[in-house]
Every structure is written in structure tokens, then in C-alpha cells.
N, C-alpha and C positions, 0 to 999 in steps of 0.2 A: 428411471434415473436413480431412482433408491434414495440417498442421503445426501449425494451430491446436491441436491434443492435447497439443504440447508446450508449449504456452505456460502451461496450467495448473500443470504441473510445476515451471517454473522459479522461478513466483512461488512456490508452496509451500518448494521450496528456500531461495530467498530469505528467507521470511519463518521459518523454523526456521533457518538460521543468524543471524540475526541477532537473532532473539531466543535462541539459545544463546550469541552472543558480548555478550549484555546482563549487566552488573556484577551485576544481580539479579536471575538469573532466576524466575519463579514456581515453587516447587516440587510445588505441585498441577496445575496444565496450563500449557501451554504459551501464551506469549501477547509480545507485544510494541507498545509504544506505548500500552500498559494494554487492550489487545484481544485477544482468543484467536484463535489462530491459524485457529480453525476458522469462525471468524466474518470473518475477514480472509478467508478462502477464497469470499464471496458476493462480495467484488470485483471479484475473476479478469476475467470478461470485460470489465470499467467499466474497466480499465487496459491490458488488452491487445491487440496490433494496430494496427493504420494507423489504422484507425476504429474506437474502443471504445466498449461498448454503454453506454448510459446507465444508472446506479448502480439497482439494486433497491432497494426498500423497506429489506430484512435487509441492504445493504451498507450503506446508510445508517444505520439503527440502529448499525452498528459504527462508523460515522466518526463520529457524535455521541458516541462513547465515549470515542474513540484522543484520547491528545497529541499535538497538532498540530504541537508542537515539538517531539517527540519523533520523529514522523513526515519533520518537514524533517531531521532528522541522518542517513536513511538514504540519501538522494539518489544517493549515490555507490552502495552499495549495489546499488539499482535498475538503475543502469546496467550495474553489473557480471554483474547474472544476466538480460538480456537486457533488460529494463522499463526505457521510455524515462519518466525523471524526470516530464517533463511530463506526460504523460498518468497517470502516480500521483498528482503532485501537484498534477493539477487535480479527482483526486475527490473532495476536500472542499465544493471550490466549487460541483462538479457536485448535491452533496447539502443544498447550501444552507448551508454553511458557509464563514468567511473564515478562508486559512491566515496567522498569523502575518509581520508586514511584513520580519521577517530571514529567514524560510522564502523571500516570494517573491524577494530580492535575488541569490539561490541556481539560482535554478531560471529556464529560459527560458519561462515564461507570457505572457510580453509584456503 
């Protein structure tokens, strides 16, 4: 698998900082964008890579979950732990949902 192995790591990183650096965190699990983290983790490969795979069922189930504008305030985020914005924030759309018109203003989806 080469470096792809790390790609899983990063987004996990990501998404436990940034749900640690959330004003409320959940005290019973960990979660962010009103999704658990563990449930964020069916995304992994629908975001990551040149080419990411098309969303799961169970990834899906989580992005019918998540605020999506909660989701567009991480952007910056993404970028900083390796996750190219686009391709995070096109897995709403990839699972049939439409992200928020001030999320796409943000984000290069063209």
C-alpha cells in the first residue's frame, strides 16, 4: 500500500483535533459536526488521494448526520493535515447531498 496507510492517520488526527478544539465538546464520545468520530472514519478513503473512492453506504449514513456548516468551518483545517478541502468537501455531494451556498464560496469545487 506504500503511503496510502498514512493517509488514514492524518484524517483521524485531524478530526480528534478539531473536535478537541470544538467550544463543546461531547463528553461521552468524541464527535464533531454532530458525528462521531468513528463514524467519520467510513470516509477515509471518499476524501483521500488524487483519486478518492466513492463514499460507502456507512460514510453516507454519517454525512446525512454531520452539519454541513459546521463541516464548511473546517476547510482550513483539512488543508493543514494533509486533506485537500475539495475533495472533503465534495463528499456531501458525492452522497447526495447539497453543501450550504457560503460553504461552496470557500472551497474550489468549481
Amino acid at each position: 500500500m506504500g503511503t496510502a496507510g498514512s493517509a488514514p492517520v492524518l484524517l483521524l488526527t485531524l478530526v480528534i483535533a478539531a473536535a478537541a478544539a470544538s467550544p463543546s465538546p461531547s463528553p461521552s464520545s468524541s464527535s464533531i459536526c454532530n458525528v462521531k468520530v468513528s463514524e467519520l472514519a467510513e470516509c477515509i478513503p471518499a476524501i483521500t488521494g488524487k483519486s478518492p473512492r466513492q463514499p460507502t453506504k456507512s460514510c453516507c449514513s454519517a454525512m446525512l448526520k454531520a452539519d454541513l456548516h459546521c463541516l464548511c468551518e473546517y476547510e482550513s483545517q483539512f488543508r493543514k493535515f494533509g486533506v485537500d478541502p475539495a475533495n472533503a468537501l465534495a463528499l456531501p455531494r458525492k452522497c447526495g447531498l447539497k453543501l450550504p451556498k457560503d460553504c461552496k464560496k470557500k472551497t474550489y469545487l468549481g
